[in-house]
Biopython code that builds the backbone (N, CA, C, O; Angstrom):
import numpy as np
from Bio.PDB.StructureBuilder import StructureBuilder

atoms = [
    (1, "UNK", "N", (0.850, -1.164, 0.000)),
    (1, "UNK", "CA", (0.000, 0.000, 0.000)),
    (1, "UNK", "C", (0.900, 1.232, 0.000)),
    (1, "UNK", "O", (1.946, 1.095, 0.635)),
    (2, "UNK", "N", (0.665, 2.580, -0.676)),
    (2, "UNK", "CA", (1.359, 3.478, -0.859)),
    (2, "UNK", "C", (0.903, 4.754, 0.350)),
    (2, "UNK", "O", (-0.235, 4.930, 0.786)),
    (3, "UNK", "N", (1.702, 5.260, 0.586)),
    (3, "UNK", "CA", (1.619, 6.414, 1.859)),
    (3, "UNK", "C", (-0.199, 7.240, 1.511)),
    (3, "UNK", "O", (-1.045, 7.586, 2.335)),
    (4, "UNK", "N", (-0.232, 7.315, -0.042)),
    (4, "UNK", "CA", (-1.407, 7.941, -0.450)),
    (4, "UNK", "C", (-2.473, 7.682, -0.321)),
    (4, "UNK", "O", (-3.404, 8.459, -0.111)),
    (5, "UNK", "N", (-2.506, 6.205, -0.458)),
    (5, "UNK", "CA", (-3.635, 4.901, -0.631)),
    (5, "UNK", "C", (-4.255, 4.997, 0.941)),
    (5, "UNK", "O", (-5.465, 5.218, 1.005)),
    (6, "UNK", "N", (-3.493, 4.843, 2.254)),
    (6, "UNK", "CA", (-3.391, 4.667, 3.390)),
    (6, "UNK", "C", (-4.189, 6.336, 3.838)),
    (6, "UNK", "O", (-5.067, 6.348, 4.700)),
    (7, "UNK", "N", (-3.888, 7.233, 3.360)),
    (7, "UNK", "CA", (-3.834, 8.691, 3.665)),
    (7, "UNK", "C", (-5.536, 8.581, 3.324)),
    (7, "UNK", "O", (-6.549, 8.363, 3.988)),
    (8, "UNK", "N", (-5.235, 8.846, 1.991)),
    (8, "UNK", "CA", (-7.049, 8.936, 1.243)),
    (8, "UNK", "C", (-7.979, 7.814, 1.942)),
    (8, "UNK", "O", (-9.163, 8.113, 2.101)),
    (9, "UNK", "N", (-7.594, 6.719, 2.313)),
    (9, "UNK", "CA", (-8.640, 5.582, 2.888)),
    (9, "UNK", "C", (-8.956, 5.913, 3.793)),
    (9, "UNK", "O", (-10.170, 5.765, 3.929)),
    (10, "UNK", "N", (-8.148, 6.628, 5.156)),
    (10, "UNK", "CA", (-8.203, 6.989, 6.079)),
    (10, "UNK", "C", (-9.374, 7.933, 6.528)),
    (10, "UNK", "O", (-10.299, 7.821, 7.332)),
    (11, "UNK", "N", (-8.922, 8.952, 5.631)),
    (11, "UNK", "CA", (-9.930, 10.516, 5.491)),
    (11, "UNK", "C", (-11.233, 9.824, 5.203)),
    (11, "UNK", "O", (-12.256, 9.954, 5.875)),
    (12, "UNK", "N", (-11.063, 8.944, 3.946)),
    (12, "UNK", "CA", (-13.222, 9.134, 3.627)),
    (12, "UNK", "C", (-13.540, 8.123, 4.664)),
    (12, "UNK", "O", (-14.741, 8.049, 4.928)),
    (13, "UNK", "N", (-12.801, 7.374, 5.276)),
    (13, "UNK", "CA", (-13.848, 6.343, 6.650)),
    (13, "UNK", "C", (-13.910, 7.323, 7.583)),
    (13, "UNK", "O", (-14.995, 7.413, 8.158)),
    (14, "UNK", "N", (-12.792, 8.321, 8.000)),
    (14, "UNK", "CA", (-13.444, 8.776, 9.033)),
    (14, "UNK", "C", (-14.327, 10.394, 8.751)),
    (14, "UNK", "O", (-14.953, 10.948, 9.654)),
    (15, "UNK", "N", (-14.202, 10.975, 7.286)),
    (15, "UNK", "CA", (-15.032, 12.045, 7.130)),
    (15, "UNK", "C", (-13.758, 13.339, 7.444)),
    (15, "UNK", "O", (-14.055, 14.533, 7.389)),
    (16, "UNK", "N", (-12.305, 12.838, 7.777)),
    (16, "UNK", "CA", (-11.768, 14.230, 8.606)),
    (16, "UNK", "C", (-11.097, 14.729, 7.239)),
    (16, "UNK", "O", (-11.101, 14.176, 6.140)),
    (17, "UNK", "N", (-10.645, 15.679, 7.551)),
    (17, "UNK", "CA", (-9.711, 16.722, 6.770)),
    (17, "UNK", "C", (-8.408, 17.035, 6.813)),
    (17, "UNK", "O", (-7.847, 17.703, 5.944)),
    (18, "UNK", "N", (-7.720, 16.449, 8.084)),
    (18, "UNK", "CA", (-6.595, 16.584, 8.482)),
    (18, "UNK", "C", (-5.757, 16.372, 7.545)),
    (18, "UNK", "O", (-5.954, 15.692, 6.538)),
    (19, "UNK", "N", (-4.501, 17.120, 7.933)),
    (19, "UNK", "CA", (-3.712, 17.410, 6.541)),
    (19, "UNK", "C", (-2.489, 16.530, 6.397)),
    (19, "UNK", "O", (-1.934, 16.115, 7.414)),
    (20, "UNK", "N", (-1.909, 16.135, 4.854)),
    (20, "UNK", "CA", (-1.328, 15.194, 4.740)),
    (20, "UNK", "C", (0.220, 14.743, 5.626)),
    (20, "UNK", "O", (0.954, 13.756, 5.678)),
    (21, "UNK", "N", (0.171, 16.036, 6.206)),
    (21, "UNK", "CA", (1.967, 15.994, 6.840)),
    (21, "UNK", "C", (1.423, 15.471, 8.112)),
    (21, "UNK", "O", (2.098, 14.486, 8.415)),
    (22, "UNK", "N", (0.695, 15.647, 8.806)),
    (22, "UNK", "CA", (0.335, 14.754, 9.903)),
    (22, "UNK", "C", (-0.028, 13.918, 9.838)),
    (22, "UNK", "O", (-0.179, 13.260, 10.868)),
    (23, "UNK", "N", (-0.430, 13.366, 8.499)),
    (23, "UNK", "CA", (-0.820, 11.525, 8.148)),
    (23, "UNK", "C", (0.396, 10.709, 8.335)),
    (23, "UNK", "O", (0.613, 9.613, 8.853)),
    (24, "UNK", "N", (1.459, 12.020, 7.464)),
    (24, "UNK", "CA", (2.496, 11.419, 7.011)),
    (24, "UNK", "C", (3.644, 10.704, 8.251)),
    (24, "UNK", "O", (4.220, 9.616, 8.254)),
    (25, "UNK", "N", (3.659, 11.868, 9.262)),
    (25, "UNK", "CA", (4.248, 12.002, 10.372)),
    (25, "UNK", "C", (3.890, 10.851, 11.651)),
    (25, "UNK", "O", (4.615, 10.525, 12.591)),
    (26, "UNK", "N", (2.289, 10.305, 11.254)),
    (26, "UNK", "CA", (1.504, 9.453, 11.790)),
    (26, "UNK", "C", (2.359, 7.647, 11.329)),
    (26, "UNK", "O", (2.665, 6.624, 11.942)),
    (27, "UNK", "N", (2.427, 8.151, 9.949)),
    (27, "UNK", "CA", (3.136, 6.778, 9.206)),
    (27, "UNK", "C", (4.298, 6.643, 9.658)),
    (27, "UNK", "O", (4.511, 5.556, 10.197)),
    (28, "UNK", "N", (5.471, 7.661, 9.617)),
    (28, "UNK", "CA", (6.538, 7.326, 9.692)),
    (28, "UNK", "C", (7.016, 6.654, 11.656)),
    (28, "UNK", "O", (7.925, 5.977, 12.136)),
    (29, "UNK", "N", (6.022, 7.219, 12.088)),
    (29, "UNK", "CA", (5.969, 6.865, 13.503)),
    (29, "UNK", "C", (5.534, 5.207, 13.008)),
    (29, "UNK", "O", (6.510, 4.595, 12.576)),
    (30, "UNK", "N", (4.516, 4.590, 13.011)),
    (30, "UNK", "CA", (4.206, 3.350, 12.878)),
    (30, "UNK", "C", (5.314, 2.462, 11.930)),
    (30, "UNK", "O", (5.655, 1.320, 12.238)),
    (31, "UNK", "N", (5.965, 3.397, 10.368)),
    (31, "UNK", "CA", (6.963, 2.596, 10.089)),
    (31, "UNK", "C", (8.242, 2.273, 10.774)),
    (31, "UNK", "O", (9.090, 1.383, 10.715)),
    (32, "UNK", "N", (8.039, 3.319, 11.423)),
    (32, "UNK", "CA", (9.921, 3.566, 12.392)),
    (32, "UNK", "C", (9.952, 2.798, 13.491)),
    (32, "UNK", "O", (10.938, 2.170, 13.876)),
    (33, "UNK", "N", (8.643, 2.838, 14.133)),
    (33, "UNK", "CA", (8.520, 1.566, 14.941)),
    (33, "UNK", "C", (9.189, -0.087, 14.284)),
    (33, "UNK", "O", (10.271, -0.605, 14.560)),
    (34, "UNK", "N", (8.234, -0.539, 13.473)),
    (34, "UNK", "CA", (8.250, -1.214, 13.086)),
    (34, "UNK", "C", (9.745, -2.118, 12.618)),
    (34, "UNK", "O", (10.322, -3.150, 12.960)),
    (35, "UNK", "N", (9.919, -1.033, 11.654)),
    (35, "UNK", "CA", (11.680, -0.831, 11.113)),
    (35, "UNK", "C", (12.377, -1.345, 12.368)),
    (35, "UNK", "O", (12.591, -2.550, 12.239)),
    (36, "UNK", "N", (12.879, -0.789, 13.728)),
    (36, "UNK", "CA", (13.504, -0.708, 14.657)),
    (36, "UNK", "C", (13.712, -1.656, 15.280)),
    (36, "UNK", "O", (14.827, -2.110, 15.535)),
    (37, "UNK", "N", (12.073, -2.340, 15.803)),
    (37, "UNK", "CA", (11.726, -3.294, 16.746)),
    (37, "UNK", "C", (11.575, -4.617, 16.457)),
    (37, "UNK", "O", (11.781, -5.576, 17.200)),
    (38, "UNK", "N", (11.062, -4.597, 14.907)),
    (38, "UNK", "CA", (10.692, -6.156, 14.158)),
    (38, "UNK", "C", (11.787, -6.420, 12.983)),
    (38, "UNK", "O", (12.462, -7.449, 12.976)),
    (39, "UNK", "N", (11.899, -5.492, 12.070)),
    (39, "UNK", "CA", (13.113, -5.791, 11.251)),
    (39, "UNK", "C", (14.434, -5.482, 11.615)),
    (39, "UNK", "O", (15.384, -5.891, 10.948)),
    (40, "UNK", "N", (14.620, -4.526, 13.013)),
    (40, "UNK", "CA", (16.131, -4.049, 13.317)),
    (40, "UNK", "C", (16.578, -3.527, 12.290)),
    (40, "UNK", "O", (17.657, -4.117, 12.237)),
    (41, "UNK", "N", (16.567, -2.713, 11.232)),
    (41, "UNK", "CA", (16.586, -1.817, 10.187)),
    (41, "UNK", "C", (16.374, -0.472, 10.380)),
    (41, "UNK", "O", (15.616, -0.024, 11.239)),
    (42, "UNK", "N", (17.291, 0.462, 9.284)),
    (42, "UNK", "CA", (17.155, 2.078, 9.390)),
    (42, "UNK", "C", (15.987, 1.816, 9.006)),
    (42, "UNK", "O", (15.426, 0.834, 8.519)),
    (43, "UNK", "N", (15.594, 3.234, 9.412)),
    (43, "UNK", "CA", (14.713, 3.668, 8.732)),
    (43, "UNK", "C", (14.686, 5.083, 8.001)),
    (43, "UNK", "O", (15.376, 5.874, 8.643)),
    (44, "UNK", "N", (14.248, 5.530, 7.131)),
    (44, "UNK", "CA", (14.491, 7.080, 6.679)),
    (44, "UNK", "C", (12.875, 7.491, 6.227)),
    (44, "UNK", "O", (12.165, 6.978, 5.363)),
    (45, "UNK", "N", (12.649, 8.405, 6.984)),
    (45, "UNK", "CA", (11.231, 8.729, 7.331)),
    (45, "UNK", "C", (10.639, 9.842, 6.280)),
    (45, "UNK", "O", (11.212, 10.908, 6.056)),
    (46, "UNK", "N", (9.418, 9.439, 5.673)),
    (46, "UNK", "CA", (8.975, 9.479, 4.889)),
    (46, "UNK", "C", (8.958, 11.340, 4.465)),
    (46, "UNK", "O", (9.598, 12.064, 5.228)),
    (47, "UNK", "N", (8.405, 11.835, 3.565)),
    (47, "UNK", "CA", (8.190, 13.268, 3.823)),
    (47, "UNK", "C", (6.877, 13.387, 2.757)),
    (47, "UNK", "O", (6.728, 12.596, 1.826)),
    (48, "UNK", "N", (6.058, 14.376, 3.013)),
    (48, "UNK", "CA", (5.049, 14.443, 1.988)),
    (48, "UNK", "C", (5.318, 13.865, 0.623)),
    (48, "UNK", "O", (4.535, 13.163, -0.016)),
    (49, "UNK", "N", (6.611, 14.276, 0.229)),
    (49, "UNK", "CA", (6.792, 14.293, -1.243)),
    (49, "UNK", "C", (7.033, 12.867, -1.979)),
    (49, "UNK", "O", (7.245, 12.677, -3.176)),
    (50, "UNK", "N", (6.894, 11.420, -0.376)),
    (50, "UNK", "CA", (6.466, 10.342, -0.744)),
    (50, "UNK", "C", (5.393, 9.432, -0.990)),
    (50, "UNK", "O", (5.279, 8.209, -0.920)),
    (51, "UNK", "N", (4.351, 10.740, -1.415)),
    (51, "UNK", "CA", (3.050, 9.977, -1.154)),
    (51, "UNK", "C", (3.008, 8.524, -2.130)),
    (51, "UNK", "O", (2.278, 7.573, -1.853)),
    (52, "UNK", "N", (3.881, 8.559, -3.243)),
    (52, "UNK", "CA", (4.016, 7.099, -3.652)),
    (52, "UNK", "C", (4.894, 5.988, -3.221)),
    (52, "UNK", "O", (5.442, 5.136, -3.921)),
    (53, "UNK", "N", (4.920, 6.116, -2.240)),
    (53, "UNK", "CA", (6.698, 5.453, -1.813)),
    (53, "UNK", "C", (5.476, 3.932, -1.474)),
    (53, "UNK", "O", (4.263, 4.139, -1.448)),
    (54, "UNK", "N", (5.974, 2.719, -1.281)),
    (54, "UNK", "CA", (5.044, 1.625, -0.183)),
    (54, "UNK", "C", (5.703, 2.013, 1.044)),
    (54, "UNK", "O", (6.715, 2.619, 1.396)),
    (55, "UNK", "N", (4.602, 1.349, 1.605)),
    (55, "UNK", "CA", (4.753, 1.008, 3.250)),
    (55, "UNK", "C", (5.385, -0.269, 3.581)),
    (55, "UNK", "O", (5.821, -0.909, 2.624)),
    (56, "UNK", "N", (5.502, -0.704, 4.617)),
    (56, "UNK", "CA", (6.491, -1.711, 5.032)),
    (56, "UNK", "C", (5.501, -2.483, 4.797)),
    (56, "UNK", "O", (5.700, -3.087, 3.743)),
    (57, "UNK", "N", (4.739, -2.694, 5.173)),
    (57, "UNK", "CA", (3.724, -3.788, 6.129)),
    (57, "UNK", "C", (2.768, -4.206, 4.339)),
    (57, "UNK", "O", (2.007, -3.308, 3.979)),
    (58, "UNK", "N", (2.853, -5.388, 3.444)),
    (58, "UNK", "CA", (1.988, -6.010, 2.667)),
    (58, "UNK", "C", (0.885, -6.122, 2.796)),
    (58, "UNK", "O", (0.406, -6.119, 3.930)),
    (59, "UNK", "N", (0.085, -6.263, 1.661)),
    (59, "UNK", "CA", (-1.332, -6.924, 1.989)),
    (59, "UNK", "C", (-1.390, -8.393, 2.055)),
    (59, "UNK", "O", (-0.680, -9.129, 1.370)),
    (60, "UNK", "N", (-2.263, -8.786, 2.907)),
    (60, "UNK", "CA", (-3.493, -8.646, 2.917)),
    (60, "UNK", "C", (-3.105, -8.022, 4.227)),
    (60, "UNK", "O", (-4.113, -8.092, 4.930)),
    (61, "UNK", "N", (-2.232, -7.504, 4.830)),
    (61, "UNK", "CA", (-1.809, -7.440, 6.393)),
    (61, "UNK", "C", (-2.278, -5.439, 6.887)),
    (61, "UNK", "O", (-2.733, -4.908, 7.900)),
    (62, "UNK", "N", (-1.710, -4.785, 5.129)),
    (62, "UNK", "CA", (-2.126, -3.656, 5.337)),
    (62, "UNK", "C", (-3.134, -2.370, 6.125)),
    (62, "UNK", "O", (-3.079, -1.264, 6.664)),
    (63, "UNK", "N", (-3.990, -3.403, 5.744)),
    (63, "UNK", "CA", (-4.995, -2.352, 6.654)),
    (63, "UNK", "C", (-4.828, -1.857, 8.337)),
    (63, "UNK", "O", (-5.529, -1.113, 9.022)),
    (64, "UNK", "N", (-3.913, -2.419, 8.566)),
    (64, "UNK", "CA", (-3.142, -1.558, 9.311)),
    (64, "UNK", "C", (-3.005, -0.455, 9.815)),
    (64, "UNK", "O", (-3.253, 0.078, 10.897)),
    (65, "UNK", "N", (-2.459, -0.116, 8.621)),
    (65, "UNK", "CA", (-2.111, 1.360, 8.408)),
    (65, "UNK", "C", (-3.209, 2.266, 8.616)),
    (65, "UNK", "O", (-3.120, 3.211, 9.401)),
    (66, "UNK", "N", (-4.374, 1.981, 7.856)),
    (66, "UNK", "CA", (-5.665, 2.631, 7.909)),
    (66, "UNK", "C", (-6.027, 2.603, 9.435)),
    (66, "UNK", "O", (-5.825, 3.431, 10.324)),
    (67, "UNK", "N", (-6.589, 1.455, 9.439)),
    (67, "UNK", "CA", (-6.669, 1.516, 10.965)),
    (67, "UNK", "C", (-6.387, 2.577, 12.448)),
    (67, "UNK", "O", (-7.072, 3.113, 13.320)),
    (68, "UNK", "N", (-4.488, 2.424, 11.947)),
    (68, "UNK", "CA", (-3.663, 3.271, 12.364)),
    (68, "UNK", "C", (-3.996, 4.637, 12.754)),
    (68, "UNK", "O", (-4.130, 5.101, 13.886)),
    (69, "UNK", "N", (-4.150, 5.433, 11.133)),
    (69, "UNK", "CA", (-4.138, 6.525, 11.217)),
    (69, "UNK", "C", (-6.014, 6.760, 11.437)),
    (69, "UNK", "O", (-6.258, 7.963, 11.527)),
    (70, "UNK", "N", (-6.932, 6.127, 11.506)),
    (70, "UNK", "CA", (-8.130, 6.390, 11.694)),
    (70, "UNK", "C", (-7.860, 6.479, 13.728)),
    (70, "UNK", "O", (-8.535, 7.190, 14.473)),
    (71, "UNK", "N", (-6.950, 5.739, 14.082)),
    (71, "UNK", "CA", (-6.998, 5.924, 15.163)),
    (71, "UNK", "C", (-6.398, 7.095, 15.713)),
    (71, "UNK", "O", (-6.964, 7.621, 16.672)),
    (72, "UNK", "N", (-5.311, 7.605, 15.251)),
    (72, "UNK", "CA", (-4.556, 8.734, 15.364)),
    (72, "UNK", "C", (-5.808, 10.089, 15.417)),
    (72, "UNK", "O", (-6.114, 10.848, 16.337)),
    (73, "UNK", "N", (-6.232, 9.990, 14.252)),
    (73, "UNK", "CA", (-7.540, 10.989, 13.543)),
    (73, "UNK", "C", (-8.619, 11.254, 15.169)),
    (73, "UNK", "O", (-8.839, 12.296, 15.785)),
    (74, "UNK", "N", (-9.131, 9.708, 15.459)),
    (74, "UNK", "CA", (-9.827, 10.020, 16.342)),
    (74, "UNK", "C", (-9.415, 10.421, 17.937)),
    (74, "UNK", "O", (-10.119, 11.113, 18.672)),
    (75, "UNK", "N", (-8.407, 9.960, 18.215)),
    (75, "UNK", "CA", (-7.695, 10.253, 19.446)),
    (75, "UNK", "C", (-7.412, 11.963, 19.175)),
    (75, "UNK", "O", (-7.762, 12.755, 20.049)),
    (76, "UNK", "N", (-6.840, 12.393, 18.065)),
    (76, "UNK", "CA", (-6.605, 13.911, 18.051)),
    (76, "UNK", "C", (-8.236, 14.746, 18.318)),
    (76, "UNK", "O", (-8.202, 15.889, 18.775)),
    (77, "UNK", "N", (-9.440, 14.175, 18.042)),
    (77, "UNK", "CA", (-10.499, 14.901, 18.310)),
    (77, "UNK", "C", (-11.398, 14.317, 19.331)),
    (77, "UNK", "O", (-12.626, 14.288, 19.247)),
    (78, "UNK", "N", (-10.451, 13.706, 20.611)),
    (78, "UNK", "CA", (-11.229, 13.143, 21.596)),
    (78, "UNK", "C", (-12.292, 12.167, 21.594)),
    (78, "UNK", "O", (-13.266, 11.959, 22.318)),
    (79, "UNK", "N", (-11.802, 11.623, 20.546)),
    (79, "UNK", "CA", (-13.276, 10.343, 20.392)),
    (79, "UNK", "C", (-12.743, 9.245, 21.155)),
    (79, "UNK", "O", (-12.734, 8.235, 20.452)),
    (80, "UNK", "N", (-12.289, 9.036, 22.328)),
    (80, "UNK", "CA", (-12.115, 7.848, 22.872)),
    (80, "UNK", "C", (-12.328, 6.522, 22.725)),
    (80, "UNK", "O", (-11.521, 5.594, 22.673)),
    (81, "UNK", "N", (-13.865, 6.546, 22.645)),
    (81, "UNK", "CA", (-13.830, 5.425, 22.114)),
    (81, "UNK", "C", (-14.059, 4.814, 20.707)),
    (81, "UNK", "O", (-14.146, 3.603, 20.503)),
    (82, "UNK", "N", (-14.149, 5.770, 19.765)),
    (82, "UNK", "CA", (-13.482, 5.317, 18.513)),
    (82, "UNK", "C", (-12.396, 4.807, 17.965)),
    (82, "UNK", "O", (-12.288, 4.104, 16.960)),
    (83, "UNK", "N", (-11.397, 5.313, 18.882)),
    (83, "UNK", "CA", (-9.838, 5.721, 18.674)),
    (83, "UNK", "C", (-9.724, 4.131, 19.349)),
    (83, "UNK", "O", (-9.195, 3.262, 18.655)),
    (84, "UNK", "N", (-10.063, 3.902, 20.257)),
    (84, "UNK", "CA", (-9.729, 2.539, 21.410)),
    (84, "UNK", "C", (-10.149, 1.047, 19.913)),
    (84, "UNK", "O", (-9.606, -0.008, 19.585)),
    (85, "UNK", "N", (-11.427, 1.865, 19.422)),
    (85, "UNK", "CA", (-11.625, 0.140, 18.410)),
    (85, "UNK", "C", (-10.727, 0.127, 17.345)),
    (85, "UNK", "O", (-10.131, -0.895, 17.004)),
    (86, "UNK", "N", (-10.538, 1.764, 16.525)),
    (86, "UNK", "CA", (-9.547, 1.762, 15.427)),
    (86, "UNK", "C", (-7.844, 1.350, 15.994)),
    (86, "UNK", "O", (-7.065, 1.032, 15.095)),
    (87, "UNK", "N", (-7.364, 1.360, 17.280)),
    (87, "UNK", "CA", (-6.190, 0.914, 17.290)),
    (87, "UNK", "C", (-6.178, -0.510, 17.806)),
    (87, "UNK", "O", (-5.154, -1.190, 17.755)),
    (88, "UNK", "N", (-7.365, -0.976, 18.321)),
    (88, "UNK", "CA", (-7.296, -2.838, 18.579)),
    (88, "UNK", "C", (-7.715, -3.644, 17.037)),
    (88, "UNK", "O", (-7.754, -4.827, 16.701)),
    (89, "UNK", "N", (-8.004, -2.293, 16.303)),
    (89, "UNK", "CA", (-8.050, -3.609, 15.008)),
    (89, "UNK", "C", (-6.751, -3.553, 14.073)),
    (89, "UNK", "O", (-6.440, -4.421, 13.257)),
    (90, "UNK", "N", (-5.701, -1.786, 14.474)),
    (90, "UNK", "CA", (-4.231, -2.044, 13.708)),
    (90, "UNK", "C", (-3.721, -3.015, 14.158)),
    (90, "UNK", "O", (-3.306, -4.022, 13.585)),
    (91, "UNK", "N", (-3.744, -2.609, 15.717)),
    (91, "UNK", "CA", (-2.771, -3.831, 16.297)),
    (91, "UNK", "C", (-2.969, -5.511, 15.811)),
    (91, "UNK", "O", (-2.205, -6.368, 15.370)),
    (92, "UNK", "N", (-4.230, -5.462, 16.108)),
    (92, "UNK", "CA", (-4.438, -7.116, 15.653)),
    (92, "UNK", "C", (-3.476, -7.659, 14.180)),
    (92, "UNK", "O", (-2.595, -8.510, 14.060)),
    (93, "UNK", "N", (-4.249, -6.549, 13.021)),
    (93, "UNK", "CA", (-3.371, -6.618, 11.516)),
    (93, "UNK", "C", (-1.853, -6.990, 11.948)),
    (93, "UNK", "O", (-1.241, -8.004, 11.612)),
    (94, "UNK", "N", (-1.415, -5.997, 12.720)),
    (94, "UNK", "CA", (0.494, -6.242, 12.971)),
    (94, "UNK", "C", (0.755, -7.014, 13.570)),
    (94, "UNK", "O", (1.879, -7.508, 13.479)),
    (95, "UNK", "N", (-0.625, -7.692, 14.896)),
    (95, "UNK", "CA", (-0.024, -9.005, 15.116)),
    (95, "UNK", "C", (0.118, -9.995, 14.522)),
    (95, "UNK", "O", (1.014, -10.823, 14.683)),
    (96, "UNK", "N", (-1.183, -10.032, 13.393)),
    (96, "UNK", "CA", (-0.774, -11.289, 12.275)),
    (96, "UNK", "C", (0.175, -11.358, 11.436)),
    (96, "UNK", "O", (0.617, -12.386, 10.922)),
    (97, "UNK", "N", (0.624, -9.952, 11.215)),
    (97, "UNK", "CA", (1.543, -9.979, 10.116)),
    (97, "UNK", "C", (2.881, -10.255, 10.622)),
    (97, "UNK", "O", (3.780, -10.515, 9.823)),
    (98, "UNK", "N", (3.131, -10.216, 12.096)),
    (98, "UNK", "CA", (4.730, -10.427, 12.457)),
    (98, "UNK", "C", (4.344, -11.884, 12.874)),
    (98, "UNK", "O", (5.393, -12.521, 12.973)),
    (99, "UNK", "N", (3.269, -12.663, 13.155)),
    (99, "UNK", "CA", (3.005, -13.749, 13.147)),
    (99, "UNK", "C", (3.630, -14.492, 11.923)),
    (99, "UNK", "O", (4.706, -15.090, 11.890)),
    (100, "UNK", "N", (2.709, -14.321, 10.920)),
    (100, "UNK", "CA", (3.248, -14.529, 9.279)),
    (100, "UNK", "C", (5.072, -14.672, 9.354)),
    (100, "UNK", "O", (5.833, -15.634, 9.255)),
    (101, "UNK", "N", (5.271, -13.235, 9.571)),
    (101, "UNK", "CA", (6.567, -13.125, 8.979)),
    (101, "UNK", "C", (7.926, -13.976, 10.348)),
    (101, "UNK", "O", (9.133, -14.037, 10.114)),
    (102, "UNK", "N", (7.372, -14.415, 11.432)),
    (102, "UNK", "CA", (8.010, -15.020, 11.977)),
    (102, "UNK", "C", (8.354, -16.535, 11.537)),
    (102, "UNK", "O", (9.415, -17.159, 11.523)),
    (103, "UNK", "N", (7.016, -16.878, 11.180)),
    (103, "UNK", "CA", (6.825, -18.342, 10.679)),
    (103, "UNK", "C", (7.615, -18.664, 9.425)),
    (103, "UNK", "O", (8.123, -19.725, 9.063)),
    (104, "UNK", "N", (7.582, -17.454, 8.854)),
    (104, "UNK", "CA", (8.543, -17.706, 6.963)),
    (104, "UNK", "C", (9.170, -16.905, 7.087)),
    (104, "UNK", "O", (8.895, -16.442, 5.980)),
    (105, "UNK", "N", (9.899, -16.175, 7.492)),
    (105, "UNK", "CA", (10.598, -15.560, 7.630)),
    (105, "UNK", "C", (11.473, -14.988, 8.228)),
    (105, "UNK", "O", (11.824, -13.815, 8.097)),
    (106, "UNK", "N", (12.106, -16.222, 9.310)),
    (106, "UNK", "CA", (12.518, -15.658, 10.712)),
    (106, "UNK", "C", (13.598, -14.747, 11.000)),
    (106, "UNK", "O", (13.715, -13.949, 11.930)),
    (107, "UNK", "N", (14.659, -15.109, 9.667)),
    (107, "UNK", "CA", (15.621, -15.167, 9.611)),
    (107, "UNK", "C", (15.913, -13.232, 9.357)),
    (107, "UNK", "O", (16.920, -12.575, 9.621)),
    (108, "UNK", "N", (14.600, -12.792, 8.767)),
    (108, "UNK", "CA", (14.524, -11.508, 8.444)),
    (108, "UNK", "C", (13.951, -10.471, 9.653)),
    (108, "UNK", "O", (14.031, -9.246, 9.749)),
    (109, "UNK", "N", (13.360, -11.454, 10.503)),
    (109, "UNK", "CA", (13.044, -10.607, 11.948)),
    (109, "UNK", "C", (13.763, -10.575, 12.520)),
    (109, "UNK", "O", (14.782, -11.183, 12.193)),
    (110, "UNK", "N", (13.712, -9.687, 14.024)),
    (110, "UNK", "CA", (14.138, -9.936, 15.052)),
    (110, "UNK", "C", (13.606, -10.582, 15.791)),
    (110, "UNK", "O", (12.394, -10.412, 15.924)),
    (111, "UNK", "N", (14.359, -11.692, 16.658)),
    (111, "UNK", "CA", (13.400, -12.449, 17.694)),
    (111, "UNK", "C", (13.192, -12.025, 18.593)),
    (111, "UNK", "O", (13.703, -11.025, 19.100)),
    (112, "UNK", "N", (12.201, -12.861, 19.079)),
    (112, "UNK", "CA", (10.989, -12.231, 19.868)),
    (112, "UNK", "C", (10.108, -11.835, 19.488)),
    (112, "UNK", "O", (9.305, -11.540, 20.373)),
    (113, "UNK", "N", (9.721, -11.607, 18.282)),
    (113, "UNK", "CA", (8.690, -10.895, 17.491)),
    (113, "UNK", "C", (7.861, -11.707, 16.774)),
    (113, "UNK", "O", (8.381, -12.575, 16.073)),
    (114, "UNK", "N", (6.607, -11.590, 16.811)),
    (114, "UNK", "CA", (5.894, -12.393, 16.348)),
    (114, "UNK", "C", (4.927, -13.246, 17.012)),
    (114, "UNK", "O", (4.078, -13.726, 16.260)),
    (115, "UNK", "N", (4.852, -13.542, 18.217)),
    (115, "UNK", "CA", (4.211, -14.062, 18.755)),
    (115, "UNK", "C", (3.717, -13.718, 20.057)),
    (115, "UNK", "O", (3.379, -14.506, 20.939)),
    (116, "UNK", "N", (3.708, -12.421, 20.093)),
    (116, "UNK", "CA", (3.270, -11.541, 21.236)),
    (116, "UNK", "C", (1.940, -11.294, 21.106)),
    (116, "UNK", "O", (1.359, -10.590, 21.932)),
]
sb = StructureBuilder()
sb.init_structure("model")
sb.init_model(0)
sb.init_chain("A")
sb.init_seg("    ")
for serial, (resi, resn, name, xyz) in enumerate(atoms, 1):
    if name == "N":
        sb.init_residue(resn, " ", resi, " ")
    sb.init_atom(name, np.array(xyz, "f"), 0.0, 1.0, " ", f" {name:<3s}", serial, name[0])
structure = sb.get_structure()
């Protein structure tokens, strides 16, 4: 999925307007995580002017991201408990996907990861 794809999906589920450098800034936080903790890899953090770049994280595992930033979206305008379901359904996505990538791929993680 591309920084754009993730950005635009985001906005029409939740209706907001928020602007793309704080989507963006939203992503590079979730990729830099990611990068750090599961692949042990740099990372070099995204800037508007990547709205085509991909994201780390594949499909079918992606939605994620959406998720992500729908949760970000709602936590910035006090929706509590919106924000609480949109980040237990990223998390879930990233738990399957470091699930996945532990099982075939171990050798490319860091351990420990994956089965948390």
């Amino acid at each position: 999925m591309k920084l754009s794809e993730a950005i635009n999906r985001a906005k029409a589920l939740t209706g907001q307007t928020k602007g793309n450098a704080i989507m963006v800034r939203w992503l590079n936080e979730m990729d830099g995580q990611l990068a750090a903790t599961f692949y042990h890899e740099e990372f070099t953090p995204y800037t508007t002017a990547d709205l085509t770049q991909d994201l780390l994280v594949p499909w079918p595992w992606d939605e994620a991201y959406i998720h992500y930033l729908e949760a970000m979206i709602y936590f910035s305008n006090g929706e509590t408990d919106r924000y609480e379901d949109a980040r237990t359904m990223s998390e879930q996505k990233l738990r399957e996907y470091k699930a996945y990538m532990q099982r075939t791929q171990a050798r490319r993680c860091r351990p420990g990861f994956g089965g948390e």
